[in-house]
C-alpha positions, 0 to 999 in steps of 0.5 A: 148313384142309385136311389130308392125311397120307400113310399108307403114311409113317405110323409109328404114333408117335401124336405128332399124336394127343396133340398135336392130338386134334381132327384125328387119333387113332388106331384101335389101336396103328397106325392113323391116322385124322384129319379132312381139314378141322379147324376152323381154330381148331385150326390151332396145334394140327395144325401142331405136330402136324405138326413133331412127327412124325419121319417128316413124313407130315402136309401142311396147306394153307396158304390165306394161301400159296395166294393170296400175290402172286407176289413179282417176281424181280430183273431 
């Protein structure tokens, strides 16, 4: 799993510090520091982490979206 987060968007809420500590905390009251690949096995965890942010800085790769087949439009 890979995960980015926009910081010049980060408000600092620490949201996803509480909710997925494995992948983010944070280095005094503002700064967001995180894991840019977190086992999957914490992949619940960073996408709760993710919704729960106000401002939704937070993207994670979706692997399985990467390689789902192209779904055929109607002719």
């Amino acid at each position: 799993m890979k995960v980015g987060v926009d910081l010049s968007r980060c408000a600092g809420h620490a949201r996803c510090a509480f909710l997925a500590p494995q992948a983010f905390r944070m280095h005094g009251e503002e700064a967001l520091m995180y894991d840019p690949n977190p086992d999957d096995a914490w992949r619940g965890q960073v996408l709760r982490a993710a919704a729960a942010c106000p401002v939704q800085p937070i993207l994670v790769d979706r692997p399985e979206a990467r390689h789902a087949p192209a779904e055929a439009s109607p002719s």
